[in-house]
NUSEMAR-410347 format. One record per residue (C-alpha): residue in three letters; x, y, z. Coordinates in steps of 0.1 Angstrom, whole numbers, padded with zeros to 4 digits, always signed. Layout:
residues N
AlaXYZ ...
This chain:
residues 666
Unk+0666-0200-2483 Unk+0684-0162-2487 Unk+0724-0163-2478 Unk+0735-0145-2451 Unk+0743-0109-2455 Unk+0772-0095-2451 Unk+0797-0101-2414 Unk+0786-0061-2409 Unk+0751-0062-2414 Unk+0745-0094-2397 Unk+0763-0082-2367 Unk+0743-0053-2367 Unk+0710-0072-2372 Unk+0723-0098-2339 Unk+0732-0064-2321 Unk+0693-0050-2326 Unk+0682-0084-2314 Unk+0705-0080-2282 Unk+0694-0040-2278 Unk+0655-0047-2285 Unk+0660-0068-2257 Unk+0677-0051-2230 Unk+0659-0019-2236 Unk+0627-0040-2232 Unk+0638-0055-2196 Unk+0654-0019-2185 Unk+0625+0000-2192 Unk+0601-0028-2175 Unk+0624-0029-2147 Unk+0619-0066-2148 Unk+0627-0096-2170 Unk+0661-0116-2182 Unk+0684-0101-2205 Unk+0713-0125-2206 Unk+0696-0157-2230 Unk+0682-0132-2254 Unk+0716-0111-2257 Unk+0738-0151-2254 Unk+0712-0162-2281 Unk+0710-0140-2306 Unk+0734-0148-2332 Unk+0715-0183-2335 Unk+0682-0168-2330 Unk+0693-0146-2363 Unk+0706-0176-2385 Unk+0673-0200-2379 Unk+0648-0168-2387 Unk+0667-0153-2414 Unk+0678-0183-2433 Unk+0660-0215-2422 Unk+0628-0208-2404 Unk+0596-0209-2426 Unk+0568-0186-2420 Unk+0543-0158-2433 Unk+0537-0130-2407 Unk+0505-0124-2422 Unk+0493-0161-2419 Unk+0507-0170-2384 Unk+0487-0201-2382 Unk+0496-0214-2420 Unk+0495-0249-2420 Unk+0531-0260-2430 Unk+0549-0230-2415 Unk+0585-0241-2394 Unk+0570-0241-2361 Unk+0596-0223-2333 Unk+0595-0232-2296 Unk+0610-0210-2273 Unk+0613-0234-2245 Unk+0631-0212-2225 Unk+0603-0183-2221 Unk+0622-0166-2197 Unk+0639-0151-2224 Unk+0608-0137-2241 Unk+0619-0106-2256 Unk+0642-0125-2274 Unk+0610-0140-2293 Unk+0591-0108-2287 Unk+0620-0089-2307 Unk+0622-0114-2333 Unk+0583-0117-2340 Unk+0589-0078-2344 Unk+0614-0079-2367 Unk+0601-0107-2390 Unk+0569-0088-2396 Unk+0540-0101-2371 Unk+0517-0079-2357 Unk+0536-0067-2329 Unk+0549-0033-2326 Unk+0576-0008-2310 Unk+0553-0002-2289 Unk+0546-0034-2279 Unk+0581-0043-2271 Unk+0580-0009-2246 Unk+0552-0024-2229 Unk+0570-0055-2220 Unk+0556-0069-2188 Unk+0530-0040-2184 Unk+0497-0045-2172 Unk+0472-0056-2202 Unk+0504-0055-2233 Unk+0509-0081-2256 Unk+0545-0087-2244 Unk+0539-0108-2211 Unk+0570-0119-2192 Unk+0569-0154-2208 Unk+0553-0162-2241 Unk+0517-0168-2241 Unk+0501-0186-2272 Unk+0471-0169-2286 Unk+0475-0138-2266 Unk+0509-0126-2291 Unk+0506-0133-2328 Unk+0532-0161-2339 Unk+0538-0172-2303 Unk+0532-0211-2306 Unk+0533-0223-2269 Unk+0527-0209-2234 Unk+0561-0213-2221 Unk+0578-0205-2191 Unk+0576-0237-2165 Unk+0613-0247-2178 Unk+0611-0283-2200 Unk+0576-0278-2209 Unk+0582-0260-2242 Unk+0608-0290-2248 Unk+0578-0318-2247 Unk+0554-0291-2263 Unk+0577-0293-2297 Unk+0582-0332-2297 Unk+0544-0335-2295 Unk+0541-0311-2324 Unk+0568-0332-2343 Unk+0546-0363-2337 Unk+0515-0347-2347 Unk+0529-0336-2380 Unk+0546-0370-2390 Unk+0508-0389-2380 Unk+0491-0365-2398 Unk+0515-0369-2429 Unk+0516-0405-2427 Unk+0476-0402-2427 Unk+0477-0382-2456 Unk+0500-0398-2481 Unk+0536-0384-2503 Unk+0530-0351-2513 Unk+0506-0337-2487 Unk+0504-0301-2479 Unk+0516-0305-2441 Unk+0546-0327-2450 Unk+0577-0304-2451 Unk+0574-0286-2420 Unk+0597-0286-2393 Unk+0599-0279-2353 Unk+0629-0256-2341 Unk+0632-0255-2305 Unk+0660-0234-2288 Unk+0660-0250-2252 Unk+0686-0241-2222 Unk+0703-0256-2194 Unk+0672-0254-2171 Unk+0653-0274-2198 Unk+0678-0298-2200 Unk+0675-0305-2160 Unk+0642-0309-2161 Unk+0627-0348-2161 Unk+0599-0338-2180 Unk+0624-0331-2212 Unk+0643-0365-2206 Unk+0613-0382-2206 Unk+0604-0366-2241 Unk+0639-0368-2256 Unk+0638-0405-2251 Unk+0602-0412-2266 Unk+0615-0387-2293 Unk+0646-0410-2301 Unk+0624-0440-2299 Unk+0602-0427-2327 Unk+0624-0414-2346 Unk+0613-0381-2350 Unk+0636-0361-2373 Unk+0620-0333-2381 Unk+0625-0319-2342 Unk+0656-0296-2345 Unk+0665-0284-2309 Unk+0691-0258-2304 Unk+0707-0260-2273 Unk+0716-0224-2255 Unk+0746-0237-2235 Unk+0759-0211-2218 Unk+0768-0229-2183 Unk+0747-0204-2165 Unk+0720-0205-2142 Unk+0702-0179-2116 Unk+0720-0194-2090 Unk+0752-0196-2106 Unk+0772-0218-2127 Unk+0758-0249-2141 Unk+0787-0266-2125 Unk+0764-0264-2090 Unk+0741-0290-2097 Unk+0746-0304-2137 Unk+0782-0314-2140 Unk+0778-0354-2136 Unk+0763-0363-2167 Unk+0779-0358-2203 Unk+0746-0342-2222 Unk+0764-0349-2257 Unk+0766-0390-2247 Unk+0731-0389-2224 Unk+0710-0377-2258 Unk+0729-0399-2282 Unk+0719-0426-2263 Unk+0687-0413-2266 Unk+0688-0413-2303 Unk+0696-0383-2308 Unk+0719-0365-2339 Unk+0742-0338-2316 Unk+0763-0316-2327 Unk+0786-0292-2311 Unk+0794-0256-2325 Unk+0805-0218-2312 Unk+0772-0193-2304 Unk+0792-0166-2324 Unk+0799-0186-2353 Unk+0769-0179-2376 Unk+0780-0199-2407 Unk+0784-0227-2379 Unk+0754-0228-2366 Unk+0735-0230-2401 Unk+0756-0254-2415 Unk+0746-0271-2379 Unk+0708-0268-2389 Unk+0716-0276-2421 Unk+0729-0313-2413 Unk+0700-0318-2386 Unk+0679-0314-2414 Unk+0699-0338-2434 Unk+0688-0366-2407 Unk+0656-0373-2410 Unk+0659-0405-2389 Unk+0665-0389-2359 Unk+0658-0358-2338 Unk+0688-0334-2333 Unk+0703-0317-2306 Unk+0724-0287-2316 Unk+0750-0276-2286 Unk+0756-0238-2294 Unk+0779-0225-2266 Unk+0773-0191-2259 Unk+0781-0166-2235 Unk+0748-0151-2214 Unk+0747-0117-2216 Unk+0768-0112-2245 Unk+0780-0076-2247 Unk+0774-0065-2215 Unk+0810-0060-2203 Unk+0807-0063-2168 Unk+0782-0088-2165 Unk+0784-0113-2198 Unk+0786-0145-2186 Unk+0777-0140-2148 Unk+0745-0154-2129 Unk+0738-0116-2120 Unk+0728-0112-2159 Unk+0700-0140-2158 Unk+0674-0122-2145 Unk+0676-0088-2139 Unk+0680-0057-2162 Unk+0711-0043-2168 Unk+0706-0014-2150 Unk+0713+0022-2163 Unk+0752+0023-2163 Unk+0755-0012-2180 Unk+0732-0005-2204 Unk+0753+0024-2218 Unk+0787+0008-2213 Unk+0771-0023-2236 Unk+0761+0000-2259 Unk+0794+0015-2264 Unk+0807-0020-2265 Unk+0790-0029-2290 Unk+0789+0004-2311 Unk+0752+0009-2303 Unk+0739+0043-2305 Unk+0729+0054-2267 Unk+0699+0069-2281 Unk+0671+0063-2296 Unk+0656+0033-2272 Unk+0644+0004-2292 Unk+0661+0015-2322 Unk+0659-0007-2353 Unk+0683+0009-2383 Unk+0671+0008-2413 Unk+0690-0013-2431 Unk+0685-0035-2408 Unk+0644-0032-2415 Unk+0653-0033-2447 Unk+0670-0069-2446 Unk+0639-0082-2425 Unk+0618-0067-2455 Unk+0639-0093-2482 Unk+0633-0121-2459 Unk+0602-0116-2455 Unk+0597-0114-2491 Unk+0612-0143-2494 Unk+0590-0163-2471 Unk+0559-0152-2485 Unk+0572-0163-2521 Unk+0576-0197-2505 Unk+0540-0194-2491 Unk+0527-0186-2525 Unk+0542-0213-2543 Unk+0530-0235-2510 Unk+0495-0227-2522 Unk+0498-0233-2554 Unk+0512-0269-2547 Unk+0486-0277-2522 Unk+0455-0266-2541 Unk+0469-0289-2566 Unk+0473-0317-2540 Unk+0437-0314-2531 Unk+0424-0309-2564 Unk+0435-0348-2572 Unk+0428-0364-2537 Unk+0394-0347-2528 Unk+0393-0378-2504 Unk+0425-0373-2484 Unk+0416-0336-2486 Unk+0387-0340-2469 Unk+0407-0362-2438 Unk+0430-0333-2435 Unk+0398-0305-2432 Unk+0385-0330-2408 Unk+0420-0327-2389 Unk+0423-0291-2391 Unk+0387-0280-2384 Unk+0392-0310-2358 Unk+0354-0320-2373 Unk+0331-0333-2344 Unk+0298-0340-2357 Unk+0267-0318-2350 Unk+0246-0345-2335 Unk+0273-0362-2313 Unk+0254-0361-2281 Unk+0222-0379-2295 Unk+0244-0400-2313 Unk+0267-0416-2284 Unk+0238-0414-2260 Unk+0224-0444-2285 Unk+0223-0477-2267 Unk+0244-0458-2236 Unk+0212-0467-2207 Unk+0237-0492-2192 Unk+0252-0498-2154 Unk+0290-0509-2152 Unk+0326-0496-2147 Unk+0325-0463-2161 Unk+0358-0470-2177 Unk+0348-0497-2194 Unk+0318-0479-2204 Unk+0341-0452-2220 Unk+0360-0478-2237 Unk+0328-0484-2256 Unk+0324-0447-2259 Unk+0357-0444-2272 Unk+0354-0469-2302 Unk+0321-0451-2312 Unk+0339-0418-2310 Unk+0369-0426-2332 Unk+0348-0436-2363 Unk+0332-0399-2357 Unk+0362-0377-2352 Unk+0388-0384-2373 Unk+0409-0358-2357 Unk+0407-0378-2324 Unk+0440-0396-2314 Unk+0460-0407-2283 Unk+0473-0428-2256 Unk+0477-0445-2220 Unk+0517-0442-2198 Unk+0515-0477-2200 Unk+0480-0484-2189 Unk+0463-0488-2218 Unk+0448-0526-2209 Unk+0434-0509-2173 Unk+0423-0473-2188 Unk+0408-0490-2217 Unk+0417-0468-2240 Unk+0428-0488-2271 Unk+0412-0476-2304 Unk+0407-0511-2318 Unk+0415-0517-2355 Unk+0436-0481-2353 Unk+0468-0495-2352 Unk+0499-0482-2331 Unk+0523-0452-2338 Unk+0557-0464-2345 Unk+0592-0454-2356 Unk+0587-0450-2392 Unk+0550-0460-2393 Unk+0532-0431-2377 Unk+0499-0438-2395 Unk+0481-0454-2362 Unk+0459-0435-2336 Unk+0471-0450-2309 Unk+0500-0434-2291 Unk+0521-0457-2266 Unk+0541-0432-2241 Unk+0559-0455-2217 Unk+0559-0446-2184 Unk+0565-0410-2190 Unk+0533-0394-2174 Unk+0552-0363-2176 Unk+0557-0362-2210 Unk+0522-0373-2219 Unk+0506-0344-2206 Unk+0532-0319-2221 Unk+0531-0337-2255 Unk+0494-0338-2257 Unk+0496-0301-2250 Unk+0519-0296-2284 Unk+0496-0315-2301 Unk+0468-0297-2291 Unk+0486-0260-2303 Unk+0488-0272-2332 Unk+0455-0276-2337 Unk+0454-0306-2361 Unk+0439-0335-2337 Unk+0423-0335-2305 Unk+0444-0356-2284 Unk+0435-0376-2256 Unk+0458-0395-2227 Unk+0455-0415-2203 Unk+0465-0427-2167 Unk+0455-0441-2131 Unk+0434-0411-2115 Unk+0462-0409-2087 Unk+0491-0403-2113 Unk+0474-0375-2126 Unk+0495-0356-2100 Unk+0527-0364-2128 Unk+0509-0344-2155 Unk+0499-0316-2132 Unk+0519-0291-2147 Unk+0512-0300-2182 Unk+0475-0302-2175 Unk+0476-0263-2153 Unk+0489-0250-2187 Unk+0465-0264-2209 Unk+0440-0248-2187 Unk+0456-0217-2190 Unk+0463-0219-2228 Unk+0427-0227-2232 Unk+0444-0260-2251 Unk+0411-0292-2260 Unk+0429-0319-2244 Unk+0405-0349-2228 Unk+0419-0366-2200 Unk+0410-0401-2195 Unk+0418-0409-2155 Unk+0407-0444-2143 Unk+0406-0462-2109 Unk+0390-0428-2094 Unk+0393-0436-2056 Unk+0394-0462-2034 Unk+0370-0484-2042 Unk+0398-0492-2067 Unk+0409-0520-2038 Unk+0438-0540-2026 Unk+0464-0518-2045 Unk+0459-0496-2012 Unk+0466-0462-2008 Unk+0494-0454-2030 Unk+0471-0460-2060 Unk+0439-0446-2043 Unk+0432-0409-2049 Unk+0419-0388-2023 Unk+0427-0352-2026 Unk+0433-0353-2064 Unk+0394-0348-2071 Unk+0398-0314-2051 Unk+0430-0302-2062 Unk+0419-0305-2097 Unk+0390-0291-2098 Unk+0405-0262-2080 Unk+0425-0256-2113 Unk+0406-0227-2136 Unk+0393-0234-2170 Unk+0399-0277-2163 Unk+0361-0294-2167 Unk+0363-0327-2141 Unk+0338-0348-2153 Unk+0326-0377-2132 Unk+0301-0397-2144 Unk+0276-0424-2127 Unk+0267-0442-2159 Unk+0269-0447-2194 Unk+0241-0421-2199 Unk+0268-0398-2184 Unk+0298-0411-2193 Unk+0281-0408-2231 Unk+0275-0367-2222 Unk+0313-0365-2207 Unk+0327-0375-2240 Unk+0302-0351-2261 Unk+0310-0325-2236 Unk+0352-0327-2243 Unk+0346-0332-2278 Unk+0327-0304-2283 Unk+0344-0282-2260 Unk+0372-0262-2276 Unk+0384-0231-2251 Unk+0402-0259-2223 Unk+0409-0292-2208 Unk+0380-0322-2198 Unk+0391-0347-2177 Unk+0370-0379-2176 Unk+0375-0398-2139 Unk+0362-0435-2142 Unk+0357-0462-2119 Unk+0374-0495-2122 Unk+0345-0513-2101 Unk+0311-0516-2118 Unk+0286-0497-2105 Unk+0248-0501-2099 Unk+0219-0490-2121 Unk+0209-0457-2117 Unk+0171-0456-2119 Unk+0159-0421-2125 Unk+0121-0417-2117 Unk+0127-0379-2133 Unk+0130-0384-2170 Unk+0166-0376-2183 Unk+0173-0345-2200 Unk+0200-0342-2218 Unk+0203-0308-2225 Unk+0198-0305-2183 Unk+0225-0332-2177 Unk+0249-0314-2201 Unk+0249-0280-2174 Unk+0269-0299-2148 Unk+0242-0313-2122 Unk+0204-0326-2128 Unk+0177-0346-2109 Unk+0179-0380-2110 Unk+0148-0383-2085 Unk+0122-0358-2069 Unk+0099-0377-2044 Unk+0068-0356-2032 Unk+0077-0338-1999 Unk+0110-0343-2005 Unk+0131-0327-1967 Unk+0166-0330-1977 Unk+0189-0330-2012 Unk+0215-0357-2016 Unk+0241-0345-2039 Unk+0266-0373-2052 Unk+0291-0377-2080 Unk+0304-0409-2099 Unk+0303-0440-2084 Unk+0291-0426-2052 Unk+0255-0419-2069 Unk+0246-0452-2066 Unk+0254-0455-2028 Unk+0232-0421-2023 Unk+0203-0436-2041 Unk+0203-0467-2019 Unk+0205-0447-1994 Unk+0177-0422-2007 Unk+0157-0456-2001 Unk+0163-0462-1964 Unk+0156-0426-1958 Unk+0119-0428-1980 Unk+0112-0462-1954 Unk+0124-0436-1924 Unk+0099-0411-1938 Unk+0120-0391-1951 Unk+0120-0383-1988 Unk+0154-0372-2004 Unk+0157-0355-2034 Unk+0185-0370-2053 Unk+0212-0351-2076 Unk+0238-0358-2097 Unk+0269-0332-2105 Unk+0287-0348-2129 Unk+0311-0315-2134 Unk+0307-0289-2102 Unk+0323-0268-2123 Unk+0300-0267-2150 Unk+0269-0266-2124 Unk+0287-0237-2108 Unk+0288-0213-2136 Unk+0255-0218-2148 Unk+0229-0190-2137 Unk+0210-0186-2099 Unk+0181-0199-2114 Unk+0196-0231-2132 Unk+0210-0236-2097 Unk+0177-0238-2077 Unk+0161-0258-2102 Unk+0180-0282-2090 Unk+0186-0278-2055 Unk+0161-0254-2044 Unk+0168-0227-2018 Unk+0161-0237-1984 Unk+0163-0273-1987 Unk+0188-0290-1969 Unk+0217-0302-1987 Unk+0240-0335-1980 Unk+0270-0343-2008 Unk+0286-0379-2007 Unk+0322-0382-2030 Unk+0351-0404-2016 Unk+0378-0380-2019 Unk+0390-0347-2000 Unk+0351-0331-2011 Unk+0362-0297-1990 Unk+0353-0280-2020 Unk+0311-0294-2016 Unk+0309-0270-1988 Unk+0305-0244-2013 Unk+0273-0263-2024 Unk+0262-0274-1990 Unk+0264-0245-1975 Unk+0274-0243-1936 Unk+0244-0263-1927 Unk+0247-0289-1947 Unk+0265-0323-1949 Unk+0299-0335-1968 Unk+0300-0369-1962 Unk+0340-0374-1979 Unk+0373-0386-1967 Unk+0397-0373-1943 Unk+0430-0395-1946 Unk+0447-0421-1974 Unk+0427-0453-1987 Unk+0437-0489-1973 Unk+0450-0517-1990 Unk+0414-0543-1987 Unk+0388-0554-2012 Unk+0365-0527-2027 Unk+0333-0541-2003 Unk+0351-0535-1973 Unk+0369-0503-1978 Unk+0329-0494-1987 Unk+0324-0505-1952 Unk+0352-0490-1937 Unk+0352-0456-1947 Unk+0309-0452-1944 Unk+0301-0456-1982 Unk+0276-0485-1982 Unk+0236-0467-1982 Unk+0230-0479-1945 Unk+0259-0460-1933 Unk+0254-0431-1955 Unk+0216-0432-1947 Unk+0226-0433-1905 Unk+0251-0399-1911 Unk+0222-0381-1931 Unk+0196-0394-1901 Unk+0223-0380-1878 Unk+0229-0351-1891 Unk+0189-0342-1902 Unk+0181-0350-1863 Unk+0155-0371-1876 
């Protein structure tokens, strides 16, 4: 790596760091000056001495990868992207926060070249960066010595409000656990939050003992002192049997003479007058705005340089690699074109005609699935013997043996979802994770964010609603079906039988722009008899006929488990004279964006329409329309066997069959 320049010209490329930055947030009006103006100097040393990349290969496979955790300081990123050669320009830095720029008020990832995560929602970006760190070491370990993805690292720089989060403890302590050395984290500690000092609310605990008991390497040095903080980096490196925490005390706001190291710099601008009397402070020139001096482009240029020499002779090495192990070179395409065969569908739907819990019926899916995609890997918080989510024969990841598929999380639901999500930007597996339906509510924010990001992460969610039995109503989801589906972009897919639990897999395998989440049952369920033929390709748009008796009066729409209760009850309405048509909506999301026409193939206009789900179902009126029927739930589950919560709550097919009569008039 290049030395440092000299004190001058390193103070003045920190300074056009600190200026990029608060010209950006004056001229938008809007944003938070004080971390990118505390955080430069460090910033500086990891991209201009230690930070591996090639601007015009963003996505190269063994690039450094650099996690701004703390996204409310975006144009610190935004400025350093700039200055380090990516495709983002002056202009784009004016732009900041302005309608349709590349500059967004927190980093989005593939919206702005050589942004890595969508951060913002503070401890996010923290588990994001440990997920990437355990992708690269199971890929590695996959691979063999000498692979081309080996020697990367994951820099983090991560604040106070990270730090308070639980969703970063939870990730700090399965990142000590395993060992994971090659996550650097650098710690902006600058004792200041929008409220005020940290002192308000994180005084109690002693951060530099809490992540040593974690595991952690932690070291301790000034923000300002630049040959500090590399040598810092430098020894974190050194560790490899253990992540590292960095604490780099710095002052928010740096330079602003009337408001460094005040809340009031978090996250506002400076405003006019501050701006200049930082400027003179720091010997900036008043004008030009956004002004980058040349020598200052011209250092950038040598690193830059520097870092596509180190690309070059990257290649070199790895066409070598490949050229004698065509076999492990193939594993690693397979990883990073995440490699889902063509004829996945017709291949799982193989033997899948079966009737029984539809988690167990994934577990079978599962296994089949793994030998396909070699990319696949993942894990359960704990629950892997009840979400059935063991790849068998895969083997476990481990400190120091990271060669398994199978991913053990602890109870850290939090972290999961977060982790997956780092392992999903990178883009080298397609991770999937598991947990009770009810707890999906702990991954929440991880699993809104993959949505957004447009991240493939499947979600394996078992023990779907109350039919999951005496654990009552703690562990029995009711509005969780709603509230997730109400999330954009996030497929819910709940399948009736293995026919459908075999499309749900295809569907998140193959599905690369967002989130699929599979909801199971844990009770076995009945056999669905379809008197239409299935159709796979009809099945695959989100709802299909399952049965269309002549003269059919009504449509009974159901989901999972429930499908089985509306086709018993489809039979006591036929003895009654009335004929249902009977549908299954595996994904209302995916039935809901397909075309009018799709749509009344499969319930046609006019015709009557009557959903049965056990959960919240408000959001079936859409489908029912405000004549129809929503036969759902209202209030929590009860602790009872599965037969009589049935009873209880009107899911057996006599009590569904007397609402429908009910309602009908008949």
């Amino acid at each position: 790596m290049p030395q440092l320049p000299s004190t001058a010209l390193a103070e003045k490329a920190v300074n056009t760091i600190r200026m990029l930055a608060a010209d950006g947030v004056q001229k938008a009006n809007s944003g938070h000056p004080g971390m990118p103006m505390g955080a430069a100097d460090m910033a500086f040393v990891l991209w201009s001495r230690h930070l591996r990349f090639d601007p015009s290969e963003p996505r190269w496979i063994d690039r450094d990868r650099f996690v701004l955790s703390a996204g409310h300081g975006s144009m610190l990123l935004y400025s350093l992207l700039h200055l380090a050669g990516f495709d983002l320009s002056i202009d784009d830095l004016k732009n900041f926060r302005q309608k349709g720029s590349r500059t967004p008020g927190h980093p989005e990832f593939r919206h702005t070249p050589g942004v890595e995560v969508t951060s913002g929602p503070l401890g996010q970006g923290f588990a994001n960066a440990v997920g990437m760190a355990l992708g690269q070491a199971m890929l590695s370990a996959r691979l063999g010595p000498g692979n081309p993805v080996e020697d990367h690292w994951v820099y983090a720089i991560v604040s106070d409000g990270d730090l308070m989060e639980g969703v970063s403890a939870e990730a700090a302590s399965l990142a000590g656990h395993l060992k994971l050395g090659r996550c650097v984290f650098l710690y902006d500690d600058n004792q200041i939050t929008i409220d005020g000092r940290t002192t308000l609310a994180f005084s109690g605990e002693d951060v530099t003992r809490r992540f040593e008991a974690y595991g952690w390497q932690v070291q301790s040095v000034d923000g300002r002192d630049r040959e500090g903080i590399s040598r810092a980096i430098d020894a974190a490196k050194a560790d490899l049997s253990r992540p590292s925490l960095i604490r780099v005390h710095t002052v928010i706001g740096y330079g602003s003479p009337n408001k460094q190291g005040k809340s009031s710099v978090h996250g506002a601008p400076l405003g006019e007058e501050e701006l200049k009397a930082t400027k003179e402070f720091l010997g900036w020139p008043q004008e030009p705005r956004f002004l980058v001096p040349d020598d200052v482009r011209a250092l950038w240029a040598d690193v830059i340089g520097a870092r596509k020499g180190e690309h070059e002779a990257w290649k070199r090495r790895a066409d070598a690699w490949r050229a004698s192990n065509p076999e492990r070179a193939a594993l690693l395409d397979a990883h990073l074109n995440r490699t889902v065969p063509a004829d996945i569908t017709a291949r799982l739907l193989e033997g899948a005609d079966a009737s029984e819990a539809t988690r167990k019926l994934s577990q079978a899916m599962l296994q089949k699935v793994a030998a396909l995609v070699p990319s696949l890997a993942g894990g359960s918080a704990d629950l892997a013997e009840s979400n059935l989510t063991e790849v068998k024969g895969a083997g476990g990841v481990e400190a120091g043996q990271y060669a398994g598929r199978n991913i053990h999380f602890g109870i850290r639901e939090h972290a999961m979802g977060s982790m997956a999500n780092g392992l999903a930007y990178d883009g080298e597996h397609i991770p999937f994770v598991s947990t009770f339906f009810v707890f999906s509510d702990y991954m929440r924010p991880a699993v809104r964010i993959a949505a957004l990001a447009g991240l493939q992460v499947i979600y394996v969610w078992t023990h779907d609603s109350i039919f999951l039995g005496e654990d009552g109503p703690t562990h029995q989801p009711i509005e969780h079906l709603t509230a997730l589906r109400a999330i954009p972009n996030l497929h819910v897919v709940r399948p009736a039988d293995g026919l459908e639990t075999a499309l749900a897999w295809a569907h998140a395998l193959t599905r690369r722009e967002g989130p699929t989440a599979l909801v199971l049952t844990r009770q076995k369920i009945a056999k669905i008899e379809r008197t239409v033929p299935f159709d796979a390709a009809k099945a695959m748009r989100g709802g299909y006929v399952v049965a269309d008796p002549p003269g059919a009066k009504v449509t009974l729409v159901a989901t999972g488990s429930e499908l089985a209760t509306a086709q018993g009850a489809a039979a006591l309405l036929a003895a009654k004279g009335i004929p249902a048509r009977l549908v299954s909506v595996p994904c209302l999301t995916c039935f809901e964006a397909q075309p009018e026409a799709v749509r009344r193939e499969v319930i046609p206009a006019g015709q009557r329409v009557a959903v049965v789900e056990a959960g919240r179902a408000i959001e079936w009126w859409r489908l029912a329309g405000s004549d129809g029927l929503v036969i759902g739930i209202d209030g929590f589950g009860a602790s009872a066997p599965e037969k009589a919560l049935a009873e209880m709550y009107g899911f057996t097919p006599e009590k569904v069959a007397a609402r429908v009569v009910g309602w009908l008039g008949a």
